[in-house]
The first five atom37 places (N, CA, C, CB, O) and aatype in JSON, in Angstrom:
{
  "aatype": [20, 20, 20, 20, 20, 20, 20, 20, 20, 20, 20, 20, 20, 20, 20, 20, 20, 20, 20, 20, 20, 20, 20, 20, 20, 20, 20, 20, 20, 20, 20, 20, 20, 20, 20, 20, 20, 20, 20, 20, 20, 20, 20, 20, 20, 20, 20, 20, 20, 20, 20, 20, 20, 20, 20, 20, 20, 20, 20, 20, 20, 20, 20, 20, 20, 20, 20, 20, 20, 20, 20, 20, 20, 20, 20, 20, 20, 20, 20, 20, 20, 20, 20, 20, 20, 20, 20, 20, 20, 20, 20, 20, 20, 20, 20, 20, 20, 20, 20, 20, 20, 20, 20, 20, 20, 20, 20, 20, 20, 20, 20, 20],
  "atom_mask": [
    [1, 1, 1, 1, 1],
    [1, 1, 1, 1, 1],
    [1, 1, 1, 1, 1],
    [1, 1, 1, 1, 1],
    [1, 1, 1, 1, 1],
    [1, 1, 1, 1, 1],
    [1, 1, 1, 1, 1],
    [1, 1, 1, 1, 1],
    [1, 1, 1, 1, 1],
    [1, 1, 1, 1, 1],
    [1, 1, 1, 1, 1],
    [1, 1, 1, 1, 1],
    [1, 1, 1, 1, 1],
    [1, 1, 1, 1, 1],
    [1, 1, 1, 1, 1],
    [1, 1, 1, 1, 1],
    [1, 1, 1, 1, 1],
    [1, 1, 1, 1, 1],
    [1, 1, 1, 1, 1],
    [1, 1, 1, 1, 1],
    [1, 1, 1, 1, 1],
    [1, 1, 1, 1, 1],
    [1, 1, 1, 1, 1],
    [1, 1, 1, 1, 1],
    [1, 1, 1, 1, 1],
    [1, 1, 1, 1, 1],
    [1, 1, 1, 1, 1],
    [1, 1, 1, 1, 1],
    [1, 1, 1, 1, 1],
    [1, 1, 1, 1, 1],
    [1, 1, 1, 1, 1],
    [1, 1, 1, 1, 1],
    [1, 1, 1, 1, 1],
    [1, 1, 1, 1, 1],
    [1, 1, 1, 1, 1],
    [1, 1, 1, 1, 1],
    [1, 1, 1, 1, 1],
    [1, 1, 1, 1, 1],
    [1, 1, 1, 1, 1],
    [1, 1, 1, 1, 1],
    [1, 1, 1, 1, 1],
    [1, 1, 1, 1, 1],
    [1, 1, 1, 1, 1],
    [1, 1, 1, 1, 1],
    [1, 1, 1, 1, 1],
    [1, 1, 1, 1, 1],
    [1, 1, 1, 1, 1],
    [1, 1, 1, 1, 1],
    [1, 1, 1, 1, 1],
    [1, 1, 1, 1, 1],
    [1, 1, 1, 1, 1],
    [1, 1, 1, 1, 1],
    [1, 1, 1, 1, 1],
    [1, 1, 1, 1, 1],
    [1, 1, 1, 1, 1],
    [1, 1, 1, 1, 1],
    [1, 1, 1, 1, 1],
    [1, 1, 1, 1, 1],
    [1, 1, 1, 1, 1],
    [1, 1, 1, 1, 1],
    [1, 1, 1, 1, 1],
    [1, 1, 1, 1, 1],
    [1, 1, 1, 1, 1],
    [1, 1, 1, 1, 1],
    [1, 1, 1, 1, 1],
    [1, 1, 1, 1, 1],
    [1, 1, 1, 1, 1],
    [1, 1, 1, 1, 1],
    [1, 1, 1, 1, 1],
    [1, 1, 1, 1, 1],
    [1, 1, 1, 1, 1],
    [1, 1, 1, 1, 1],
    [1, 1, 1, 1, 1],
    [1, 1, 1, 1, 1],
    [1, 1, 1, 1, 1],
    [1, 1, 1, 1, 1],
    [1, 1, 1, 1, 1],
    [1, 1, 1, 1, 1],
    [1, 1, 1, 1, 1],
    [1, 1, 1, 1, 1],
    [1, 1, 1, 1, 1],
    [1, 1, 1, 1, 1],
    [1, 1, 1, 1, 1],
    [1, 1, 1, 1, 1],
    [1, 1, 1, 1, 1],
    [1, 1, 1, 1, 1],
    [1, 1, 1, 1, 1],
    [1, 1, 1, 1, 1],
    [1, 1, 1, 1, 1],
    [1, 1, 1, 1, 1],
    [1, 1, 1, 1, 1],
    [1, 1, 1, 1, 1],
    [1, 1, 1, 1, 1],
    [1, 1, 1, 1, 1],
    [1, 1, 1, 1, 1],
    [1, 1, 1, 1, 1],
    [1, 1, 1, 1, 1],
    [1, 1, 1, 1, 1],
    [1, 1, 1, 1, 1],
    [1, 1, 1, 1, 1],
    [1, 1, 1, 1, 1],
    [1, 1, 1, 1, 1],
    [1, 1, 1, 1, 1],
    [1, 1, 1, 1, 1],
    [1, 1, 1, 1, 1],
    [1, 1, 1, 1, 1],
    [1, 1, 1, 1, 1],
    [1, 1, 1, 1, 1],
    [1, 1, 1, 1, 1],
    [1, 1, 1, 1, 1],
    [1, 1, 1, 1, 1],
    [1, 1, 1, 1, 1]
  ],
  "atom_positions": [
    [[44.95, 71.6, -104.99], [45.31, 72.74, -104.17], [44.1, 73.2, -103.37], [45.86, 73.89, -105.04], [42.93, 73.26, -103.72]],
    [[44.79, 73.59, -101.94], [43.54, 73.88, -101.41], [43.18, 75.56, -101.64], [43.58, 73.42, -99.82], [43.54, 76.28, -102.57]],
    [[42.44, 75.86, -100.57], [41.72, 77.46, -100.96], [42.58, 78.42, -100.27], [39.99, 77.76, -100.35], [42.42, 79.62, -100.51]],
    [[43.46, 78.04, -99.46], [44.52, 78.9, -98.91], [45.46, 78.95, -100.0], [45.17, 78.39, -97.56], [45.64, 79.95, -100.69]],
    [[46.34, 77.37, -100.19], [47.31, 77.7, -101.3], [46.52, 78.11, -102.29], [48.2, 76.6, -101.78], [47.37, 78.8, -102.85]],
    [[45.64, 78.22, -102.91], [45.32, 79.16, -103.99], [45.24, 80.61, -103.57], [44.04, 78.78, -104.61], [45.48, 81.51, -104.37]],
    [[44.92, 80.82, -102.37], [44.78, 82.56, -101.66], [46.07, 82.93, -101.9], [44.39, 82.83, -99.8], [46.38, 83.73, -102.78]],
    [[47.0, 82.28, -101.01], [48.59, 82.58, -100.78], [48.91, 82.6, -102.28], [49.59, 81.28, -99.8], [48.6, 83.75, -102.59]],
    [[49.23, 82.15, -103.11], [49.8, 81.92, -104.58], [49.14, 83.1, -105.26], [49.36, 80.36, -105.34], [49.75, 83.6, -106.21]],
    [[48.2, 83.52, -104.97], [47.53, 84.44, -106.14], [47.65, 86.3, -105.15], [45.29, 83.65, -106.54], [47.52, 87.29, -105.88]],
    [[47.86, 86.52, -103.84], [48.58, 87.46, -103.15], [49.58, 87.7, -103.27], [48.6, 87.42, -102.24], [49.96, 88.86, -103.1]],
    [[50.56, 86.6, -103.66], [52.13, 86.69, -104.17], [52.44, 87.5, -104.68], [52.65, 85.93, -104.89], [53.06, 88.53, -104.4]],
    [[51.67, 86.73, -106.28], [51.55, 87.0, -107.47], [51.47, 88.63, -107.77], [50.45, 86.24, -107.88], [52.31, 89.25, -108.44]],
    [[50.43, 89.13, -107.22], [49.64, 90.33, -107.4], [50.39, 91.07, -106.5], [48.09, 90.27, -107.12], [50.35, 92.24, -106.86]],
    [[51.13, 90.9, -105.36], [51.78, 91.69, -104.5], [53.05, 91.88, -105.51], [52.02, 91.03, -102.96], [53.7, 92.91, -105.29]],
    [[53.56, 90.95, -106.7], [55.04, 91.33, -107.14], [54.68, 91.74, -108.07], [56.17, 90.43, -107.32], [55.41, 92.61, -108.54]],
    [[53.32, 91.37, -108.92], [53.62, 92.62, -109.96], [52.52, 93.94, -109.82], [53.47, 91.97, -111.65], [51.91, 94.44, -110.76]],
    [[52.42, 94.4, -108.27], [52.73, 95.88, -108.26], [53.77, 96.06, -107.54], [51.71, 96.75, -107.77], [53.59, 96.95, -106.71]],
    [[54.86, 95.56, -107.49], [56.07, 95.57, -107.13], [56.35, 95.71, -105.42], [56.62, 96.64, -107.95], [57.46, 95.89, -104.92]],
    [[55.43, 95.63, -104.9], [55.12, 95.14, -103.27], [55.83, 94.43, -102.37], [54.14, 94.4, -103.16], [55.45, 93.26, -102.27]],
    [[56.61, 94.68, -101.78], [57.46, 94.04, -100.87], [56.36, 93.22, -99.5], [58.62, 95.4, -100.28], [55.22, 93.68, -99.46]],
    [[56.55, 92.58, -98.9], [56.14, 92.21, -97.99], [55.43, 93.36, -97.3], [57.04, 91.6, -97.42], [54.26, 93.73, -97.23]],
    [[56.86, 93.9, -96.69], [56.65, 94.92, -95.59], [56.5, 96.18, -96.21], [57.79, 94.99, -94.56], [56.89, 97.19, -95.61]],
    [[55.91, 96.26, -97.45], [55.59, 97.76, -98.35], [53.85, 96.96, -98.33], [56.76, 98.13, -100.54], [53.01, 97.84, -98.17]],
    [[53.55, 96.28, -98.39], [52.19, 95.74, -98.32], [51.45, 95.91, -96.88], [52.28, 94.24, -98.7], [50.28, 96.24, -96.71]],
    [[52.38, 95.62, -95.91], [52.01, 95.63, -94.75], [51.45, 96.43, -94.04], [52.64, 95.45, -94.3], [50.42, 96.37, -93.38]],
    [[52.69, 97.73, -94.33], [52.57, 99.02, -94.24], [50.95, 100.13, -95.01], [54.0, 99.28, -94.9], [50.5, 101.2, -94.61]],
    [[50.47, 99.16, -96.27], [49.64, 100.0, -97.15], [48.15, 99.31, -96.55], [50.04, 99.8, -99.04], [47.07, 99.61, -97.07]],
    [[48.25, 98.38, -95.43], [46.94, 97.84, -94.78], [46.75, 98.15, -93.15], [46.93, 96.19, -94.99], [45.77, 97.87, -92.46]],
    [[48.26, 98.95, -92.64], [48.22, 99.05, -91.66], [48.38, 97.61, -90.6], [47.24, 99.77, -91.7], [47.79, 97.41, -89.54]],
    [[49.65, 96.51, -91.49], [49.69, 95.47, -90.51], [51.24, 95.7, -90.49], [49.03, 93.87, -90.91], [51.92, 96.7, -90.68]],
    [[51.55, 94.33, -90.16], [53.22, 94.43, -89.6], [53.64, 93.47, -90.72], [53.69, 93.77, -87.73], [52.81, 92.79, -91.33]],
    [[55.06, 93.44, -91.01], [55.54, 92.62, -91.94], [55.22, 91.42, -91.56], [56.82, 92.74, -92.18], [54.76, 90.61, -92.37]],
    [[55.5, 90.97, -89.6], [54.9, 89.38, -89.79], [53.89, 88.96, -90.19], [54.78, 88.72, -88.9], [53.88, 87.94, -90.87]],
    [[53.19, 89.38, -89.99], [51.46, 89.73, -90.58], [50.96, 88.84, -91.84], [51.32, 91.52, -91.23], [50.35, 87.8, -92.09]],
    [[51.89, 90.32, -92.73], [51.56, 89.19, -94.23], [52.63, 88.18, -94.23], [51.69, 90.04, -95.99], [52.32, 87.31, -95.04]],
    [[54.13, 87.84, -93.48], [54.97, 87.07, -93.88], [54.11, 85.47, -93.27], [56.57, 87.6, -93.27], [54.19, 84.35, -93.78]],
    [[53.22, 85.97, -91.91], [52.56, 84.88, -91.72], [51.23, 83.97, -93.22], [51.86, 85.48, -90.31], [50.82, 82.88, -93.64]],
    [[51.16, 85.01, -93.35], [49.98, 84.98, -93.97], [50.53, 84.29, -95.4], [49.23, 86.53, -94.03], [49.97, 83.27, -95.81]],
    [[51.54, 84.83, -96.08], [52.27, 84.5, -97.44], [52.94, 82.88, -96.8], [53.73, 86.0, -98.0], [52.97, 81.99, -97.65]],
    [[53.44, 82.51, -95.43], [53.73, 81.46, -95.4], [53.11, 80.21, -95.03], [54.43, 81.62, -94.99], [53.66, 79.12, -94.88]],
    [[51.75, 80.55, -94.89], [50.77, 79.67, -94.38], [50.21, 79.41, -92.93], [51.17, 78.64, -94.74], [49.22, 78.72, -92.71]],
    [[51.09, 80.16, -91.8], [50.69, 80.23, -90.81], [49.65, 80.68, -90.37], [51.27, 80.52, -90.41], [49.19, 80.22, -89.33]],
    [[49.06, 81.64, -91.03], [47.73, 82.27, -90.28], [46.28, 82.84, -91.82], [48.57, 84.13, -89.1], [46.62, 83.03, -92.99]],
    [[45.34, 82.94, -91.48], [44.37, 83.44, -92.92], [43.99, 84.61, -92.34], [42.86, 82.45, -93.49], [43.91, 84.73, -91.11]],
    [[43.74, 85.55, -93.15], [43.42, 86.75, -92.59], [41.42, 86.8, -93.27], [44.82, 88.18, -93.27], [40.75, 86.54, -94.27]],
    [[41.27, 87.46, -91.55], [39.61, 87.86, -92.01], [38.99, 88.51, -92.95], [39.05, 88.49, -91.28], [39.69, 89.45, -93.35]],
    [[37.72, 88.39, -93.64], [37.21, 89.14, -95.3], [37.42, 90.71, -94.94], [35.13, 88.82, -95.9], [37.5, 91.56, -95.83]],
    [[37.51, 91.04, -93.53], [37.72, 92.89, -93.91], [39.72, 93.19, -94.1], [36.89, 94.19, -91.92], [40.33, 94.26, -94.18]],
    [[40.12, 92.08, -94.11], [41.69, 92.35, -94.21], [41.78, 91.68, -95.66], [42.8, 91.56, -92.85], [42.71, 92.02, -96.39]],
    [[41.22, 91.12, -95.91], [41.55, 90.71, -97.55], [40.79, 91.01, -98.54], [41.63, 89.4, -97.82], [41.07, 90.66, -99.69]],
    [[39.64, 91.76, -98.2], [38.95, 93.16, -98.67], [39.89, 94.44, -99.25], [38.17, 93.75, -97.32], [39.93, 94.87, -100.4]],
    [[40.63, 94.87, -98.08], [41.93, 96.27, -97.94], [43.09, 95.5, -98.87], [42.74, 96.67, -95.83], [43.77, 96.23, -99.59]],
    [[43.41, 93.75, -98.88], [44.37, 93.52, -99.67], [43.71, 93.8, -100.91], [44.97, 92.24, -99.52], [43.89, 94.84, -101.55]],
    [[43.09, 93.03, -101.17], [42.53, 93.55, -102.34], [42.41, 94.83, -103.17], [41.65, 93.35, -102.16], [42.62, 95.04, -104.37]],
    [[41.99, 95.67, -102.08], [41.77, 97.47, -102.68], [43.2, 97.93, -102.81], [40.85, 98.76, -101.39], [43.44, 98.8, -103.65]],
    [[44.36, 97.35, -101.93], [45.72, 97.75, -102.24], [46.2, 97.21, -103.37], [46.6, 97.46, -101.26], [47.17, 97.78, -103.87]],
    [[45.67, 96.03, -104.01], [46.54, 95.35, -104.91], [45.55, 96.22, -106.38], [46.52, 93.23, -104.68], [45.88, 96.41, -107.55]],
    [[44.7, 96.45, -105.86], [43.45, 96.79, -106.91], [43.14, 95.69, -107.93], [43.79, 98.14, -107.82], [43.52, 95.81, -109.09]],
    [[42.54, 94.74, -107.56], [41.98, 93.72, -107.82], [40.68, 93.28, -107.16], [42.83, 92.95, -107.7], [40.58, 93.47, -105.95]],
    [[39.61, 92.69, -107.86], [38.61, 92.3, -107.07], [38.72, 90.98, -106.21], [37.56, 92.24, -107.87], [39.31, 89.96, -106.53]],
    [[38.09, 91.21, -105.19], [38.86, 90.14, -103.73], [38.23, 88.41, -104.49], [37.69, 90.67, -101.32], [38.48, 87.44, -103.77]],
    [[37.64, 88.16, -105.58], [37.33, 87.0, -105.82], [38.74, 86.41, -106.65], [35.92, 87.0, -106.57], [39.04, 85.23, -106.82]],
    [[39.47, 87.58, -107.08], [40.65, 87.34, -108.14], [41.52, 86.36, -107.09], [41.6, 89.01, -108.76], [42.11, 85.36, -107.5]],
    [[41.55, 86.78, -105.65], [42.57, 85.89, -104.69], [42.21, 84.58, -104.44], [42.74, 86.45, -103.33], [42.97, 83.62, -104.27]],
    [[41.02, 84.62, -104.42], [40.47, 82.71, -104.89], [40.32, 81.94, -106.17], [39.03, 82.4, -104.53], [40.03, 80.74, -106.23]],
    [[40.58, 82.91, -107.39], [40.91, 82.05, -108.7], [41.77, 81.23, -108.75], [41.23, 82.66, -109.7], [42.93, 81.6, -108.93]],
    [[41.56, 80.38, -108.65], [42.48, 78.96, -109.26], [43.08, 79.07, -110.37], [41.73, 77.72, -109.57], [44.09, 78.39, -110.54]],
    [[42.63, 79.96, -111.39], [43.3, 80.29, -112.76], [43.39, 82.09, -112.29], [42.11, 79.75, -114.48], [43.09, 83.08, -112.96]],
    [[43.74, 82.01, -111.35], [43.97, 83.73, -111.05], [45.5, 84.43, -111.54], [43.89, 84.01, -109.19], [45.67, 85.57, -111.96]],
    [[46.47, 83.43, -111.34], [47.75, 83.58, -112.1], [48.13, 82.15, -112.45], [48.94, 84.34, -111.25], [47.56, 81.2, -111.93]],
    [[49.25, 82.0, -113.48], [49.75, 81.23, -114.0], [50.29, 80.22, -113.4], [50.33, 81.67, -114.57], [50.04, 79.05, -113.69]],
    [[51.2, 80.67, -112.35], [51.46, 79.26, -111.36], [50.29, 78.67, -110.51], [52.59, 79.57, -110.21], [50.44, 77.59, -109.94]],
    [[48.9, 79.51, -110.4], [47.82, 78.27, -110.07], [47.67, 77.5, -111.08], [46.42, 78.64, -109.72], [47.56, 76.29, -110.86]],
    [[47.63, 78.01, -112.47], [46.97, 77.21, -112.94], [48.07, 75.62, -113.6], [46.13, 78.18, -113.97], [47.93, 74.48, -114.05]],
    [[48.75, 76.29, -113.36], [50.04, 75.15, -113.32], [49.93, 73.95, -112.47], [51.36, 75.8, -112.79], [50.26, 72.8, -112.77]],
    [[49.45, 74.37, -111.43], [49.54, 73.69, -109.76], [47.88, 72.69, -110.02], [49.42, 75.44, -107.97], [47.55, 71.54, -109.72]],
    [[47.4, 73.47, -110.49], [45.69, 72.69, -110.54], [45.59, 71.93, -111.41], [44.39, 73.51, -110.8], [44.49, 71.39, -111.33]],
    [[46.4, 71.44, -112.58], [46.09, 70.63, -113.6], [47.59, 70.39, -114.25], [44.95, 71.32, -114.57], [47.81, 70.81, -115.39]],
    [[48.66, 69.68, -113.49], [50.03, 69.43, -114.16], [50.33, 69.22, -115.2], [50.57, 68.7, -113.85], [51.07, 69.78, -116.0]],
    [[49.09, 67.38, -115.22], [48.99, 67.19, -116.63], [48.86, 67.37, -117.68], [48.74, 66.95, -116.84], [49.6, 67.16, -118.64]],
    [[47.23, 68.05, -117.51], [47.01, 69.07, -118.77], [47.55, 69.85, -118.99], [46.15, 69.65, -118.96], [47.45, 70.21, -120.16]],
    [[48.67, 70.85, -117.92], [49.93, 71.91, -118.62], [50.74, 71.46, -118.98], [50.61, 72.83, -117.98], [51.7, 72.15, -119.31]],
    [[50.78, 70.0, -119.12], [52.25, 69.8, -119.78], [52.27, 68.9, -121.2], [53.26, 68.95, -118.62], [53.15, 68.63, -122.01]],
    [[50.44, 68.46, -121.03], [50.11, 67.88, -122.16], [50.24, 68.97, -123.43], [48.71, 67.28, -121.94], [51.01, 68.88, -124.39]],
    [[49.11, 70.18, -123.13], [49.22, 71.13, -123.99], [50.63, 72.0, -124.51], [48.38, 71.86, -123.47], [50.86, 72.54, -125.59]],
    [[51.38, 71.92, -123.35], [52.63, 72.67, -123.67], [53.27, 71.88, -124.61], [53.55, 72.97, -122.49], [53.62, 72.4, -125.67]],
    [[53.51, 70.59, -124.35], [54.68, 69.67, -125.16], [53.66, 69.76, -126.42], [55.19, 67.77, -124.46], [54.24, 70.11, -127.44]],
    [[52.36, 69.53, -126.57], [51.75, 69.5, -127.97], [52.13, 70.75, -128.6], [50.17, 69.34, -127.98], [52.77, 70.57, -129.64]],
    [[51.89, 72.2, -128.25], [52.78, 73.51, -128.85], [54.24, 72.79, -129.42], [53.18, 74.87, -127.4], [54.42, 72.25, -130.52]],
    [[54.91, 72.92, -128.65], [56.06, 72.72, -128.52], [56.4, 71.78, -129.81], [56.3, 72.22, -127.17], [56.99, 72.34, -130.73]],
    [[56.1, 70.53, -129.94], [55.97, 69.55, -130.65], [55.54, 70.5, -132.26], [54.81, 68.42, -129.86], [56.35, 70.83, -133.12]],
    [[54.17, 70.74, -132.28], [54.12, 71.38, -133.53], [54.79, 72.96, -134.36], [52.9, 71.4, -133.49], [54.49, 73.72, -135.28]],
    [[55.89, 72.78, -133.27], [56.28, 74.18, -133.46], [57.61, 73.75, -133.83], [56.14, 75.28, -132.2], [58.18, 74.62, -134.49]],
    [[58.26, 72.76, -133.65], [59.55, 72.25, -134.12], [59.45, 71.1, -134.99], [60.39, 71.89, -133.03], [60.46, 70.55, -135.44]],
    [[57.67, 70.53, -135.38], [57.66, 69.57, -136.49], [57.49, 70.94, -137.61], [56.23, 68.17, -136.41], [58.25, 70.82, -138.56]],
    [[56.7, 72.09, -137.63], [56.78, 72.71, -138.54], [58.5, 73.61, -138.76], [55.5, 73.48, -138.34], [58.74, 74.04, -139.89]],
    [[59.17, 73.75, -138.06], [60.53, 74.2, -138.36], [61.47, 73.28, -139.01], [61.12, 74.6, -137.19], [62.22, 73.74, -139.87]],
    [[61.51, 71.83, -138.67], [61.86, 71.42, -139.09], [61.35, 70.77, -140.21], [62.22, 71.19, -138.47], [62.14, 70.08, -140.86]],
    [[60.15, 70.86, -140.57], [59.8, 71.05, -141.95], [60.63, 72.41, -143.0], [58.18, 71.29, -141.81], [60.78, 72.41, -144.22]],
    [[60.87, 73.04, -142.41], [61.43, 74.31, -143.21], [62.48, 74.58, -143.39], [61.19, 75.31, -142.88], [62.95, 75.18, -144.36]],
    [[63.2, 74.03, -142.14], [64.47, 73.58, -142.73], [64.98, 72.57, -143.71], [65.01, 73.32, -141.91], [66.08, 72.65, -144.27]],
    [[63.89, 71.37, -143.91], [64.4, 70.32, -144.4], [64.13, 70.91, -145.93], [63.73, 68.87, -143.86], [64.88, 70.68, -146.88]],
    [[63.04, 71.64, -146.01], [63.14, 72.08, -147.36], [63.74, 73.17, -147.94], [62.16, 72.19, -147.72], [63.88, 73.35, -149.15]],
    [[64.2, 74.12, -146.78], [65.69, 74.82, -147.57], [66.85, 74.05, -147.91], [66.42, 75.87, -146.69], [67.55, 74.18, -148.91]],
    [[66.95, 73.35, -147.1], [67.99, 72.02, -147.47], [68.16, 72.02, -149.13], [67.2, 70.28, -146.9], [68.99, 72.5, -149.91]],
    [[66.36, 70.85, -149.33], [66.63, 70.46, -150.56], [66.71, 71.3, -151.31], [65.98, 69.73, -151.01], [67.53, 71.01, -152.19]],
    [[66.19, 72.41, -151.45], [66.31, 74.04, -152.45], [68.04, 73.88, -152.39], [65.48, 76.07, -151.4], [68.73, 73.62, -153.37]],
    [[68.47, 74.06, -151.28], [69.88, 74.42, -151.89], [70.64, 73.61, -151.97], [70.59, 75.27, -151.37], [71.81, 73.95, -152.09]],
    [[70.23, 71.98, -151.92], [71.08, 71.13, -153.11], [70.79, 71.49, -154.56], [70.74, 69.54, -153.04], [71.71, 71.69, -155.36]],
    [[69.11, 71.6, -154.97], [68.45, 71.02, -156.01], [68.94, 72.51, -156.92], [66.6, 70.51, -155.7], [68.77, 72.22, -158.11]],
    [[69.52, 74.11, -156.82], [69.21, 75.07, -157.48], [69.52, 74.46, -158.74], [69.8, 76.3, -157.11], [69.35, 75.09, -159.79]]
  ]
}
């Protein structure tokens, strides 16, 4: 991923969970909805004193919009493999130990 899709992905992010509409964002920097809709769709990057003000609106520090591990779907996007290696390994030991526990209520309630 490049440094935009990591910008764009992590503005999303932070714009929905302070519950930020496009054009409720737009409005709190003094731009226009195309503005950020450009900006959220890849058409245009906005300069460090406009993603400075995003920043102070989202209240986050402006390096958080270039983390690659800044939200969860970057870090999804930056390493597939390893999220899906680690997930299925959870996953895996979480239904070899259940089904360990089932198999031995089983035998308990043949064997009472």
């Amino acid at each position: 991923m490049n440094t935009q899709q990591i910008f764009i992905t992590n503005l999303k992010t932070f714009r929905k969970q302070k519950g930020y509409t496009q054009a409720q964002l737009a409005g709190l920097i003094d731009k226009s909805f195309n503005y950020i809709n450009g900006i959220e769709c890849g058409v245009s990057f906005p300069p460090p004193d406009v993603i400075d003000q995003i920043a102070s609106v989202l209240n986050v520090k402006t390096y958080q919009l270039f983390d690659e591990n800044g939200c969860e779907e970057n870090i999804i996007n930056s390493n597939k493999d390893e999220f899906i290696k680690i997930v299925s390994e959870r996953v895996y030991q979480k239904l070899k130990e259940d089904l360990r526990i089932y198999i031995e209520q089983s035998i308990r309630s043949v064997i009472k």
